[in-house]
C-alpha positions as CSV (number, residue, x, y, z in Angstrom):
1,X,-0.1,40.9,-17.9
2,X,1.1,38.4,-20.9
3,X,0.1,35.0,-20.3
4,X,1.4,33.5,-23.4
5,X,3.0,30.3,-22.6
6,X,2.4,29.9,-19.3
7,X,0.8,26.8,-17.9
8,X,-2.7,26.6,-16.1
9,X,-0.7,26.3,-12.6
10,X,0.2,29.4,-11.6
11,X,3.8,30.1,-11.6
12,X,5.2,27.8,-13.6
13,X,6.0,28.6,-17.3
14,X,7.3,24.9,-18.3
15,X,7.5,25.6,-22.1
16,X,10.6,28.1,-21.3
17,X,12.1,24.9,-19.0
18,X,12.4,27.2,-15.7
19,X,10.3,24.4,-13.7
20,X,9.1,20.9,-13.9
21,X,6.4,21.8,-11.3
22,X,7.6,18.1,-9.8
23,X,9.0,18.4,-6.7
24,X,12.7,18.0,-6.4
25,X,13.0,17.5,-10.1
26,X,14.9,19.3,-11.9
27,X,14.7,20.3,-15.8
28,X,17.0,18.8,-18.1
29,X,19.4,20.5,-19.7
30,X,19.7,17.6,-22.8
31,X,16.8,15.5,-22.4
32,X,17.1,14.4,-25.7
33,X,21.0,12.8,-25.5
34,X,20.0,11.8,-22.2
35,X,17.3,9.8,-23.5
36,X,18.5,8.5,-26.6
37,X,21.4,7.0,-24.3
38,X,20.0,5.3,-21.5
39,X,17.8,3.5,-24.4
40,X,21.0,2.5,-25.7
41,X,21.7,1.2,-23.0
42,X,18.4,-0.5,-21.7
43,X,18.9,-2.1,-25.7
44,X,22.3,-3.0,-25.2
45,X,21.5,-5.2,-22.0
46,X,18.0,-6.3,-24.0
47,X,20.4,-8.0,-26.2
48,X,22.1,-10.4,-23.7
49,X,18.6,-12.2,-23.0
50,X,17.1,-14.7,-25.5
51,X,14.9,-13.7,-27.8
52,X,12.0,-15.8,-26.5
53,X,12.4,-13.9,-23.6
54,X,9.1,-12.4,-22.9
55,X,10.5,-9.1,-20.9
56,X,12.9,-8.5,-23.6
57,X,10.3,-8.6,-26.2
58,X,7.8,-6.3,-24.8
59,X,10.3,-3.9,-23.3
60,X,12.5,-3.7,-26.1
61,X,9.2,-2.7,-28.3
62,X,8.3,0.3,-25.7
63,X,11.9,1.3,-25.7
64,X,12.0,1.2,-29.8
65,X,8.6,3.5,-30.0
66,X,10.4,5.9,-27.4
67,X,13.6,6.0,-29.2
68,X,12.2,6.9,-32.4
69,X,9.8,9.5,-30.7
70,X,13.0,11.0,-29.5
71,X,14.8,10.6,-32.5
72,X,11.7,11.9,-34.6
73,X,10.5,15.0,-32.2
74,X,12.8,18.1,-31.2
75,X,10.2,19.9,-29.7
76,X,10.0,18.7,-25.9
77,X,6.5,19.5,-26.0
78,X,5.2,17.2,-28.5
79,X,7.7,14.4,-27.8
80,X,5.9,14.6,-24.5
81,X,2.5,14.5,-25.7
82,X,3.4,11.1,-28.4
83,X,5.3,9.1,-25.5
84,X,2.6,9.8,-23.0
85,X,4.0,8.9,-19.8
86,X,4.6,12.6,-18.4
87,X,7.2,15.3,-18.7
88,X,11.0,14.7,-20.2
89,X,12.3,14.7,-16.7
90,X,9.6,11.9,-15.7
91,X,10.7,9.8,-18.6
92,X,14.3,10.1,-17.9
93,X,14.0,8.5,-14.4
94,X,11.7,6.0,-16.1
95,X,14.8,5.0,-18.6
96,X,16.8,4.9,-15.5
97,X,14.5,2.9,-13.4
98,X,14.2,0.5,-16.5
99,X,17.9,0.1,-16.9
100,X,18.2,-1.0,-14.0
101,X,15.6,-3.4,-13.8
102,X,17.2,-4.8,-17.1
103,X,20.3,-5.4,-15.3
104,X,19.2,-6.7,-12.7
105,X,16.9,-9.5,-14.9
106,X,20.1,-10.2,-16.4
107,X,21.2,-11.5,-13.3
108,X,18.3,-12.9,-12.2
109,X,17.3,-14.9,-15.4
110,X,13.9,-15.7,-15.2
111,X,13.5,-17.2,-18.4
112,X,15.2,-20.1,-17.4
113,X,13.5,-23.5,-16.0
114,X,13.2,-23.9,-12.1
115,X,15.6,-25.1,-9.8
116,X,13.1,-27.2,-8.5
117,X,9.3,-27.3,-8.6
118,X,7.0,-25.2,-7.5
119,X,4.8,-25.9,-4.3
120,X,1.4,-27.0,-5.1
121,X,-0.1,-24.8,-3.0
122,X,2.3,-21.3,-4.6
123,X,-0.4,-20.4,-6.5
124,X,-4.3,-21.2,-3.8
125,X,-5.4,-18.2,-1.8
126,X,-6.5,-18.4,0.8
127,X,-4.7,-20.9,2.3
């Protein structure tokens, strides 16, 4: 029996992109185009905040570093093993989850002043 290329967990021979071994995630067919456009797009909505804008500074480095990991690597593999963060299929619903999140601080501002001030007691614990 040839083992070549199969992973430790029996079964499941993830270089050839049968499985993802998650549970009710399925492999990608384009992982890269799939990434390289929801970055676009978590970018594109980075670009409507200020630039002081603390979340759009820090995400919009992460999301740079990915991209060019993308860009850079063709082999799923070691793309996988330079972003870190799990398999191609894990980092897709993390661009999606992101995306989202980016739209919805776009609506929700946060780098703007108060409406009014905080309570004194917001921040004591216990009460």
């Amino acid at each position: 029996m040839n083992l070549s290329g199969v992973n430790s967990k029996p079964g499941l021979v993830l270089w050839l992109g049968k499985a993802t071994g998650l549970t009710d995630l399925a492999v990608s067919k384009t992982p890269h185009h799939t990434l390289s456009v929801l970055y676009g797009k978590i970018l594109r909505a980075l670009q409507k905040m200020p630039e002081s804008a603390a979340y759009r500074k820090y995400t919009e480095q992460i999301v740079m570093e990915r991209m060019s990991v993308v860009n850079a690597e063709k082999d799923i593999a070691v793309l996988e093993k330079k972003v870190g963060c799990g398999q191609v299929e894990e980092l897709i619903i993390q661009a999606e989850n992101e995306l989202i999140l980016a739209r919805k601080m776009l609506t929700w501002k946060p780098w703007e002043p108060l409406v009014r001030e905080a309570p004194s007691s917001q921040w004591k614990w216990p009460l």
